[in-house]
N, C-alpha and C positions, 0 to 999 in steps of 0.2 A: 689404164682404163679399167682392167676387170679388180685391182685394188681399190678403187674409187668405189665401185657399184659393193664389191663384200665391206668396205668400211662403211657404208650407209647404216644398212639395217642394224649393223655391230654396235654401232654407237648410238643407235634407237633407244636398242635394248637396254644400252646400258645406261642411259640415262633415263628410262623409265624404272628401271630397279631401284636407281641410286635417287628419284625424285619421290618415292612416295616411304614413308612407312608405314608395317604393317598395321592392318587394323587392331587397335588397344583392346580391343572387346575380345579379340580372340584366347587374352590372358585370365580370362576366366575360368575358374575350375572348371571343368568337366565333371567331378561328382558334387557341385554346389548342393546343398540341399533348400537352399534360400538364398535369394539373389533381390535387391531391391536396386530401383534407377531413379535418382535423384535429378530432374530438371532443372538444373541451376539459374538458364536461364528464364526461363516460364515461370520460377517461381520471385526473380528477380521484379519482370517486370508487374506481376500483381501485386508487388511489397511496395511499389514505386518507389523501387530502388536502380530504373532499368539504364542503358545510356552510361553515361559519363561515370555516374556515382556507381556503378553495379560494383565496382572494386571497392570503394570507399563506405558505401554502404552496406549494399546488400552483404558481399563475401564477407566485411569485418564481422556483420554480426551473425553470420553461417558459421562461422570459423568458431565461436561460441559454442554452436550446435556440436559441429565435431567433435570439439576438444572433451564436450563430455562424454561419445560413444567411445574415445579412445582413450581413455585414459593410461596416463604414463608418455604417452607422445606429444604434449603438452607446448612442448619447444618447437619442435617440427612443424607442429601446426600451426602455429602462432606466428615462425619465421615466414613458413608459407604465403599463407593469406595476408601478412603484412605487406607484400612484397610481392602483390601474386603475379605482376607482369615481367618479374624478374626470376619468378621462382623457375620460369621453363614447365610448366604444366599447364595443361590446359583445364583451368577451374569453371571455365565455361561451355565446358560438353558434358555430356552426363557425368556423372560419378558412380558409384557401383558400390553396393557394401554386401558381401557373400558370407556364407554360413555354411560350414559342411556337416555332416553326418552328425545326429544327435550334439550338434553346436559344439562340436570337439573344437574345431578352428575358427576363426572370422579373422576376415580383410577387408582391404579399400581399395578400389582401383580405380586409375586415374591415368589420364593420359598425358607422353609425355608428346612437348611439341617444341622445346629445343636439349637436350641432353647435355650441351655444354654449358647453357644457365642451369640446370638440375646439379652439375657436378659442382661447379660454383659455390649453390648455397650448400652441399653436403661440406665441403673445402669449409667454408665459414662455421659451420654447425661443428665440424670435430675440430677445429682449433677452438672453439668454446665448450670443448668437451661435451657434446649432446649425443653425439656420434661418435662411432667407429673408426678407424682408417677403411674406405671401403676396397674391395677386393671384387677381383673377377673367379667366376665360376661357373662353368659349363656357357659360355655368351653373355652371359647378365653380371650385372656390379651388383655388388650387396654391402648392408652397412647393419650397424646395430642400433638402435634408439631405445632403451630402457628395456623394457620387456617384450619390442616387435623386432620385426625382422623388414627392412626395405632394400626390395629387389627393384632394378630399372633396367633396361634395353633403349635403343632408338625410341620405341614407340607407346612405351606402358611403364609405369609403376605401380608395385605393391606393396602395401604395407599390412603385415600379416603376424597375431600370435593363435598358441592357442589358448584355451581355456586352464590348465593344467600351471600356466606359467613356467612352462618348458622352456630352456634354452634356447633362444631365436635359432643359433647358429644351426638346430636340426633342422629347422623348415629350408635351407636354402634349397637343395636337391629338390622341394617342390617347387618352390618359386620359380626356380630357373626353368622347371617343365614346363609351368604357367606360360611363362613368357618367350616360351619358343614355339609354344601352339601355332601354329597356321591357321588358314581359312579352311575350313571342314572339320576343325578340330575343335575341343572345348564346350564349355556349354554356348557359346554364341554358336555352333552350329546344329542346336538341336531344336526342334518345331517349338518346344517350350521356350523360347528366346526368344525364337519369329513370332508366337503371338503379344510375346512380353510385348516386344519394341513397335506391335499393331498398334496397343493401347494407347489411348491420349490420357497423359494424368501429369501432374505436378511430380508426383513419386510414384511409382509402379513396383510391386512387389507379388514375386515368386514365390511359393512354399507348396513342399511336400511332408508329410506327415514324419520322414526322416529327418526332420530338424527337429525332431523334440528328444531329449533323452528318453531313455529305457522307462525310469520312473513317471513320466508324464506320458507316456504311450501306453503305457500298461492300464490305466483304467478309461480310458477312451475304447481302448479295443477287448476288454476285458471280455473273454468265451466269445470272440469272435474263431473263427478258421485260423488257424496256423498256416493257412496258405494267403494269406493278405500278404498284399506287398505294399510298402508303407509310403516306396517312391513310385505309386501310381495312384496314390490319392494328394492330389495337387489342388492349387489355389491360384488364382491372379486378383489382385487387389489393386483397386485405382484411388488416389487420393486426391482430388481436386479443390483447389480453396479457391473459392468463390465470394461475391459481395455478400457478406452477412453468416457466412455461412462456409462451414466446408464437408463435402462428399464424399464418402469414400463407398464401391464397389466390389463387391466380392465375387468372382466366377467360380465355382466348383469345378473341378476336371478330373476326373475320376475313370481312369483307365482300369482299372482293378475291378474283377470281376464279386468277388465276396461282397466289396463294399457297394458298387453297383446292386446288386441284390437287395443289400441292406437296406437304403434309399430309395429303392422302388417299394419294397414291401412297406416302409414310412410312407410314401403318399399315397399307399391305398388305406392307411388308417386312419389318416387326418384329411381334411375337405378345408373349404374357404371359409374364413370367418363371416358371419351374421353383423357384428356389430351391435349386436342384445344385450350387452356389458354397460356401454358407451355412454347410458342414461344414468347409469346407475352410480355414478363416482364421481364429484365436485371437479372442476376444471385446473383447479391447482393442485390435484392429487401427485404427490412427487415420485412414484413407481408404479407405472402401470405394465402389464403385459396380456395378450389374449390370445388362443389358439382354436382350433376347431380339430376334435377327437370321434372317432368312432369307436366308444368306450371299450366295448369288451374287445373288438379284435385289436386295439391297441392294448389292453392290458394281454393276451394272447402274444403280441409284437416283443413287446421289451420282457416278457418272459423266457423268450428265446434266452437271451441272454440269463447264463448259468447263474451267475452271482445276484442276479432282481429276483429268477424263481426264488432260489433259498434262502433269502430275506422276504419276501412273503412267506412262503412254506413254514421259514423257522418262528416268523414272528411273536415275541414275546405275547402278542396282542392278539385273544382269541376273536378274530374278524374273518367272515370271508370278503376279501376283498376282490375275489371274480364277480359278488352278483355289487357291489359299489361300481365298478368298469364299467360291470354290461349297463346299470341304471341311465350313465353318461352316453348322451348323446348329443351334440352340437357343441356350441361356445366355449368355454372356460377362459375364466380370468383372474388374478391373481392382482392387488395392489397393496403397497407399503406405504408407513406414512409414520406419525409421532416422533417424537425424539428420537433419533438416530436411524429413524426407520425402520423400528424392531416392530411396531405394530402392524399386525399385515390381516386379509380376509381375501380367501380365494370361492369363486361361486362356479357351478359348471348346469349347465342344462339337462335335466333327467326326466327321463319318462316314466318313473315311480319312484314312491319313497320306502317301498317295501323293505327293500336292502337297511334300512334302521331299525330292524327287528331284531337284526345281527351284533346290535351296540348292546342288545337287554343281556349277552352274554358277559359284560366289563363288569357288571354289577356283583356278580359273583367272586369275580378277580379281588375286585374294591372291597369286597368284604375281608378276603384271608391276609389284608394289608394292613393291617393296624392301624388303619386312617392314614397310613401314607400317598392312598390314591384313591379319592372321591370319583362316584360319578353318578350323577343323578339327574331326573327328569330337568327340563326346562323348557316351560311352555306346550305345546299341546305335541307338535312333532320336531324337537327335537333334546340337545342332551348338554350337561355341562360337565366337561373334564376338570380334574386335579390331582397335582399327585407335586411332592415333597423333591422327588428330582424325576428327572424322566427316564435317567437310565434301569430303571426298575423295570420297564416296560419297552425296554429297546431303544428308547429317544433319548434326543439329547441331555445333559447332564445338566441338574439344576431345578429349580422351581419351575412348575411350565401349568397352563392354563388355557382351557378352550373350549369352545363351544359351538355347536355341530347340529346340522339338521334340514331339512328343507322346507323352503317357502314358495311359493305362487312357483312350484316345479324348475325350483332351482335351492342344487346341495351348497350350503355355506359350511366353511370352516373358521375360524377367529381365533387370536390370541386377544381381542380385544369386545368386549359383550358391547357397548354400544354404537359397532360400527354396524352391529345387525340390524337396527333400525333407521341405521341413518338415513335422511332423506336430503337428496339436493337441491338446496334453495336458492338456486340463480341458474350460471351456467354449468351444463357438464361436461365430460371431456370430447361430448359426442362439437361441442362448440369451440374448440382447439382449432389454431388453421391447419392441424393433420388430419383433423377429424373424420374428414369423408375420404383419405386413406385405406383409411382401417380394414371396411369392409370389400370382401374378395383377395384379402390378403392371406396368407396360409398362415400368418404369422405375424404379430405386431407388437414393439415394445418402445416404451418414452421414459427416458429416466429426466428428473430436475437436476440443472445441476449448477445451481446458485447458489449453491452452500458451498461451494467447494473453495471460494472465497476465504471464508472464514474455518479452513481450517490450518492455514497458517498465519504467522505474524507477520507481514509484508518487511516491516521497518525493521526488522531483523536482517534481513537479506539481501544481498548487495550480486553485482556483475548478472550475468546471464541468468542464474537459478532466480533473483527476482523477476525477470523479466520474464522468464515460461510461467511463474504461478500467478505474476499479475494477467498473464494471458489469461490462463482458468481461471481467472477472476470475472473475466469479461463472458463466460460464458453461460447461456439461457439453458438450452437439453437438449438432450442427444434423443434420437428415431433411430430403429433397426426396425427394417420388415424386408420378408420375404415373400415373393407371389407362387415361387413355385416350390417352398419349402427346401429348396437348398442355394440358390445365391441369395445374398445380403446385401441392401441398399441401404447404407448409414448415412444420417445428416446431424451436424454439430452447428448446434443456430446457436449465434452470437448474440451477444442483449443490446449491440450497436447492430442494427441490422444494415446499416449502407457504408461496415468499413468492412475490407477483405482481413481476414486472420490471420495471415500474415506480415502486415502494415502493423496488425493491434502487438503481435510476438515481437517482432525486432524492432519495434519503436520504444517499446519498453527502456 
């Protein structure tokens, strides 16, 4: 009788140990610097690929997708998604692609959901020599596939290189840590996951400022504090595709005190845009952007930063560019257009045009130049530049030409002298369906992007790579605005506005 009552609970236990494994997620690094989560099935059934076909269709042409983030794993993938009911993985729960410290590593994680159909197709993959003989190491099996390394347990697989093209066989000592992590461990136990996996999105993606190398952090942060920490300015990005359209979200998270600073002293220099631009530029304009500045204490702002002061200070070009800042007050906006988009004119809101009193000093420059740098009156207030390259004068290298000055209390700049007059005769872009967007935004831009069409040869192009540019084929332009000058709400409108963009990518 009392062996009866102690084998009860005995065998409870052991068969709730022995019925579950552990959660796959917990095989996530713990120092991830970027972690994205792919909805495989969410994005299934907007492709209407959902049901019966989601192996047949959907995954064949996701399997596509992969094969080009991983290159060299080419086989693996391929046998996989061929065969996904057989492969022992669940290609139907999320998927996971991580990034550690300045992109030194990236992986893929995946869950496994039988480990004897996973060993199976490894078994099939190295008698076709794709694979290793695989080996146990600290609890997990590991194999070799070209230049990754694939780790498995009961409940997760990884497949992991690094950047360097290192010998897989180093990373095993991590994988196997990866995949012994527990619950409270890893990054799926930190607040930064719990709000990932909050988010509703087709793909969801993590990043901290520690995912970029040395070389691409260093002029982002350029005379910032040496006490910024790089893994407390974070991101969450939501991707949703949508009828006609797809969304993507940006949250700022900004744990870091320096950069917090930084960003608060930004929204006291800029205000909400007016919308005073809107009239002023034809509705097919193909780059537009607009801001609202509080001139001088923003030129005051990014002067902080060492390397802006001494490029004004040093500038070849005798200007004072503090009374041009303080003139600015309100709007500014900026659009490109012409052949390739080189023609551009930006106009900004000033409360005097005194500050071009300060141009009568180039005139003296243009003289000791040997006609290599013209500059002279045009029209009643303002000025025509020229000069034979621009690096004479600090700019860019090359022939360069402009023309500068204010009208009805707005400063213009040009590379092109007749967009100064241009008038709009029909609609402008204030008549866009973003149009009444615009204004109360801190920040708004539209690019066209129906040339992007034609910048490849379609009929050259065969498998998957033709089917992503015929996708950019189908596309109208992209919106980026922000309301509180640091998250970003993007939309990418399609020139079929009633098919989802995903139906339009894998039907290709």
């Amino acid at each position: 009788m009392k062996l009866k009552y102690f084998c009860v609970p005995v065998l409870a236990l052991f068969m709730a140990a022995c019925g579950s494994a552990p959660d796959y997620r917990n095989a996530i690094p713990a120092k991830s610097a970027a972690l994205v989560a792919i909805d495989v099935n969410s994005m299934a059934e907007k492709s209407g690929l959902s049901g019966d076909n989601i192996d047949e269709g959907f995954l064949a042409r996701f399997k596509n997708m992969v094969n080009s983030g991983l290159a060299g794993s080419e086989a693996l993938v391929n046998r996989i998604f061929d065969d996904a009911d057989e492969s022992g993985l669940g290609l139907k729960e999320k998927i996971y692609l991580f990034m550690g410290e300045q992109a030194k590593m990236g992986g893929l994680l995946v869950k496994v959901t039988d480990r004897d159909k996973l060993e199976e197709l490894l078994d099939v993959l190295k008698k076709q020599q794709i694979c290793t003989q695989p080996k146990e190491a600290d609890g997990c099996e590991w194999t070799v596939i070209g230049n990754w390394l694939l780790a498995y347990n009961d409940g997760a697989m990884v497949l992991v290189a690094d950047n360097k093209g290192s010998d897989p066989k180093s990373l095993v000592r991590q994988a196997s840590m990866w995949l012994r992590q527990k619950d409270g461990e890893g990054f799926s136990a930190s607040d930064d996951f719990r709000q990932m996996e909050q988010k509703k999105g087709d793909i969801v993606l993590w990043s901290s400022l520690e995912v970029l190398p040395h070389e691409a952090v260093y002029p982002l942060t350029m005379g910032v504090s040496a006490e910024l920490r790089l893994k407390d300015v974070k991101a969450i990005s939501t991707v949703d595709f949508m009828t006609g359209k797809t969304v993507m979200d940006v949250e700022m998270m900004v744990d870091d005190d320096v950069m917090r600073g930084i960003l608060d002293k930004k929204q006291k220099v800029t205000s909400t845009v007016k919308g005073s631009f809107l009239d002023m530029f034809p509705s097919n304009t193909p780059f537009w952007v607009t801001a609202n500045i509080k001139g001088g204490e923003f030129y005051d702002f990014i002067c902080e930063n060492p390397s802006v002061r001494r490029y004004f200070e040093k500038s070849m070009i005798p200007l004072d560019f503090g009374s041009i800042f303080n003139a600015i007050t309100g709007d500014v906006a900026l659009s490109m257009s012409g052949p390739e988009g080189k023609d551009f004119i930006a106009y900004a809101d000033v409360t005097t045009d005194s500050f071009l009193k300060s141009f009568e000093s180039l005139k003296s420059m243009a003289a000791l130049s040997g006609g290599q740098v013209l500059l002279r009156n045009h029209g009643d207030n303002g000025y025509e530049f020229k000069t034979v390259d621009g690096s004479l004068v600090g700019l860019t290298p090359g022939y360069m030409a402009l023309w500068l000055g204010v009208r009805d209390g707005k400063f213009y700049v040009t590379n092109k002298e007749s967009l100064i007059d241009r008038r709009v005769l029909g609609l402008s872009l204030r008549n866009r369906d973003w149009g009444k967007r615009v204004e109360g935004q801190r920040f708004f831009m539209v690019s066209d992007l129906t040339s992007l069409d034609r910048l490849f040869d379609l009929s050259k192009l065969k498998g998957s790579m033709a089917s992503v540019l015929a996708f950019f084929g189908g596309l109208d332009y992209l919106t980026a605005e922000s309301a509180d000058g640091e998250n970003v709400h993007i939309e990418i409108i399609m020139k079929d506005r009633g098919r989802n963009p995903l139906s339009a990518l894998l039907d290709n």
